[in-house]
C-alpha positions as CSV (number, residue, x, y, z in Angstrom):
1,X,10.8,148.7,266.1
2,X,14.1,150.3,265.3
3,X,16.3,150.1,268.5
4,X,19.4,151.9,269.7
5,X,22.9,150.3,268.5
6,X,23.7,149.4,272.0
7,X,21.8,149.9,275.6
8,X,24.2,152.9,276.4
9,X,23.8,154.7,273.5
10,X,20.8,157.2,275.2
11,X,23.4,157.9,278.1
12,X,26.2,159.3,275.3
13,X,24.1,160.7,273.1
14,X,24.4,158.7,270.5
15,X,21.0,158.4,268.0
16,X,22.7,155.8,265.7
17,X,20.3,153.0,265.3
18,X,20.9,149.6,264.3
19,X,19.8,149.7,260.6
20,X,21.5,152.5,259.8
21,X,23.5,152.6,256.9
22,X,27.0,154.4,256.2
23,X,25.7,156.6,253.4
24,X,23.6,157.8,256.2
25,X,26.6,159.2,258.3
26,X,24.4,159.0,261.9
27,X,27.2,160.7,263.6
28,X,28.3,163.4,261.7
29,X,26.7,166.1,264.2
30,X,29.2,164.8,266.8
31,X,32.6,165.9,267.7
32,X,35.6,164.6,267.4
33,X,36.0,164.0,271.4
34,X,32.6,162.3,271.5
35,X,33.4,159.9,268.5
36,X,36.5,159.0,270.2
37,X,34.4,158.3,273.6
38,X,32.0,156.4,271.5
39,X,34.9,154.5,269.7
40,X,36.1,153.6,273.0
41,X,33.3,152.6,274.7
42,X,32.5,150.6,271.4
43,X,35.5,148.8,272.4
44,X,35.1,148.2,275.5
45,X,31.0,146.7,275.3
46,X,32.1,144.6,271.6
47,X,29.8,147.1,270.0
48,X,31.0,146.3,266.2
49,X,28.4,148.3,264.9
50,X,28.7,151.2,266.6
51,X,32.7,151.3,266.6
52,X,32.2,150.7,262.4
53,X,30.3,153.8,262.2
54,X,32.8,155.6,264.2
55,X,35.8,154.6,262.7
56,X,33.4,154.9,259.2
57,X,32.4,158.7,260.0
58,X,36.2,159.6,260.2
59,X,37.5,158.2,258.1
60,X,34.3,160.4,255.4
61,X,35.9,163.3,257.6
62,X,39.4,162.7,256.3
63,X,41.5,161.9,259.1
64,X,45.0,160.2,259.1
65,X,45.6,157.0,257.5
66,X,47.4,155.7,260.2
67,X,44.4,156.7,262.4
68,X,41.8,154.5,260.6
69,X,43.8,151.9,260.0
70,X,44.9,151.6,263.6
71,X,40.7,152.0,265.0
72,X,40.4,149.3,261.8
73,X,43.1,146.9,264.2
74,X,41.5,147.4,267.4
75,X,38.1,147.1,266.0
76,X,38.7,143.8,264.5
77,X,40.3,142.7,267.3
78,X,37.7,143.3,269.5
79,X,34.8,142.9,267.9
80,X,35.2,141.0,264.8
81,X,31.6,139.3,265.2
82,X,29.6,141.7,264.9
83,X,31.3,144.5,262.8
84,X,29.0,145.0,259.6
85,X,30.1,143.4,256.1
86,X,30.0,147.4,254.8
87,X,33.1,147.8,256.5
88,X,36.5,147.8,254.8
89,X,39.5,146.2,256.8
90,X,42.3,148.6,255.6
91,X,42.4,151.8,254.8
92,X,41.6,153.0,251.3
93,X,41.8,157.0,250.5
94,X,39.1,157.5,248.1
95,X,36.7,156.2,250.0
96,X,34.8,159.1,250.8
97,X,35.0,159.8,246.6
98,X,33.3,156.4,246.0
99,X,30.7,156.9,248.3
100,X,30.0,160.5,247.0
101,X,30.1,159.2,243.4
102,X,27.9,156.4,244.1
103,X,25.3,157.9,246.2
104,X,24.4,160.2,242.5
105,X,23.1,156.9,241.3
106,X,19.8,155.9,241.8
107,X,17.4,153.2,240.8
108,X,13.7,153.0,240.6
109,X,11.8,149.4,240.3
110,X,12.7,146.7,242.8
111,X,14.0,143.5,240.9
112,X,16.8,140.5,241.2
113,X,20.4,142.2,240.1
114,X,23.0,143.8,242.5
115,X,25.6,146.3,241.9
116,X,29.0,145.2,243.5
117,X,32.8,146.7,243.8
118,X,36.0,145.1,244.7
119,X,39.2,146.1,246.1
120,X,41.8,145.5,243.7
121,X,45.0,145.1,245.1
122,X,48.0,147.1,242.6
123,X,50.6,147.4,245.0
124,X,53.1,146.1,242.0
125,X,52.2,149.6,240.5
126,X,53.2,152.9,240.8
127,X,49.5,153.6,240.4
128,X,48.4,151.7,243.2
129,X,48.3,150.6,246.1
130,X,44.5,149.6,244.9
131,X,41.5,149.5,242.3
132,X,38.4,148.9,242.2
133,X,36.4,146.6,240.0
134,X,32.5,147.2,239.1
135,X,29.9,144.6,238.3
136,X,26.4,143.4,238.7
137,X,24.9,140.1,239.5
138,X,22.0,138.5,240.7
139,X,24.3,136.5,243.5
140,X,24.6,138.9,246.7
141,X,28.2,140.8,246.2
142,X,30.2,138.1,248.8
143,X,28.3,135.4,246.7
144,X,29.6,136.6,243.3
145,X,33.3,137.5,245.5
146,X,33.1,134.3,246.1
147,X,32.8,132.6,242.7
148,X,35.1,134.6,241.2
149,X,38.3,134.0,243.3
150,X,36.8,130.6,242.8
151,X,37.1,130.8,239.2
152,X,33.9,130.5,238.2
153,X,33.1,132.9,236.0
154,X,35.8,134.9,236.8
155,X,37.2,138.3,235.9
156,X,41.3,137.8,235.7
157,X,41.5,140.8,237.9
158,X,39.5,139.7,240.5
159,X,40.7,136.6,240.8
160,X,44.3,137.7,240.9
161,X,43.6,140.9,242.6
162,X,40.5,141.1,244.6
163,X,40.8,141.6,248.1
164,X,37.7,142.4,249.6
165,X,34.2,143.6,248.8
166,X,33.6,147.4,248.9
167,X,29.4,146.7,250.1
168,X,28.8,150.2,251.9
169,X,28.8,152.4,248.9
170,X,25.9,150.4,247.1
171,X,23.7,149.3,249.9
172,X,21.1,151.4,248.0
173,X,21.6,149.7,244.4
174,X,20.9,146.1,245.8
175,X,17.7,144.0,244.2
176,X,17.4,146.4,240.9
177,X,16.0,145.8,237.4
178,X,18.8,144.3,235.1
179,X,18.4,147.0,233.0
180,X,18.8,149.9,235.9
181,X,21.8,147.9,237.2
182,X,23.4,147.8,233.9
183,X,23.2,151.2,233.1
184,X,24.7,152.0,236.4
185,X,27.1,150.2,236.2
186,X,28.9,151.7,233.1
187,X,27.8,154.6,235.0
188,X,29.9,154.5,238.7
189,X,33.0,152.9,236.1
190,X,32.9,155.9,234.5
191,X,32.9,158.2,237.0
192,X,35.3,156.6,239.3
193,X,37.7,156.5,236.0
194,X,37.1,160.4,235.8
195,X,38.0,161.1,239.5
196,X,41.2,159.1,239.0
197,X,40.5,155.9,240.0
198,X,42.0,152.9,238.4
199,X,38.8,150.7,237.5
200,X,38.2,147.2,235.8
201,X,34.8,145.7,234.8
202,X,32.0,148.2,234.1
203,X,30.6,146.6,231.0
């Protein structure tokens, strides 16, 4: 059965359910003033899912940097356990591009590869302050992190200047034929090259 984020969510209003992903936006009907509420009360009960799509549906809304970054402090703060891997933990501005662009993918037959990104850090450039890399494996995308700032198999840029995973934007291009994963791919480096992004891997 798919259950409520948290006991109180009937009493705010709130129809987010656990499973939900971010590409879903499950609180974009609400108000500012009630996603603050729920932010706070998020807080306040260690709700790190519910506080993740707050901060999360804000932050697709455009609001301030130093808005999002600050929920981002709080939240981790408060409820680092439980706050979901699809998370970021900094601010990045073209977020809401990257989930756009990505959600025009799509992928029909189930199989074993995965579609990943990874914040690049370029803060040594006047184009940064970050990139993002594009790859697919058949490790889950923290697996394949993993290896490569281990150096195993690694992509130079990654390993010097991976940060963190970027998991929200391809929930729904996880466990795809190899074929369908490497067409998309080239596909989402492409396009986030044409918005403007700077963008490594893609092959």
């Amino acid at each position: 059965m798919r259950e409520s984020l948290y006991p109180r969510a009937h009493e705010l209003g709130i129809p987010v359910i656990a499973d939900a992903t971010p590409a879903s936006r499950p609180l974009r009907l609400h108000k500012k003033t009630e996603l603050d509420r729920c932010f706070r009360d998020a807080l306040q009960t260690s709700a790190g899912v519910l506080g993740a799509h707050c901060v999360h549906e804000l932050w697709m809304r455009g609001e301030m940097a130093s808005r999002i970054e600050g929920m981002l402090e709080s939240l981790w703060a408060t409820c680092a356990t439980s706050i979901p891997e699809w998370l970021p933990m900094r601010h990045i501005d073209w977020l809401p591009q990257v989930y756009e662009i990505a959600a025009r993918s799509k992928a029909g037959a189930r199989g074993r590869s995965n579609i990943y990104l990874v914040l690049l850090d370029y803060n040594d450039r006047r184009s940064g302050p970050y990139g993002v890399y594009v790859g697919m494996t058949s490790y889950t995308p923290a697996q394949r992190f993993d290896q490569h700032k281990a150096g195993i198999r690694a992509a130079g840029c990654v390993l010097k200047r991976g940060i963190e995973v970027l998991a929200g934007p391809t929930l729904h291009l996880q466990r795809i034929r190899r074929a369908e994963a490497a067409r998309i791919e080239q596909e989402l480096a492409a396009r986030f090259a044409d918005a403007g992004l700077l963008v490594e891997g893609g092959h």
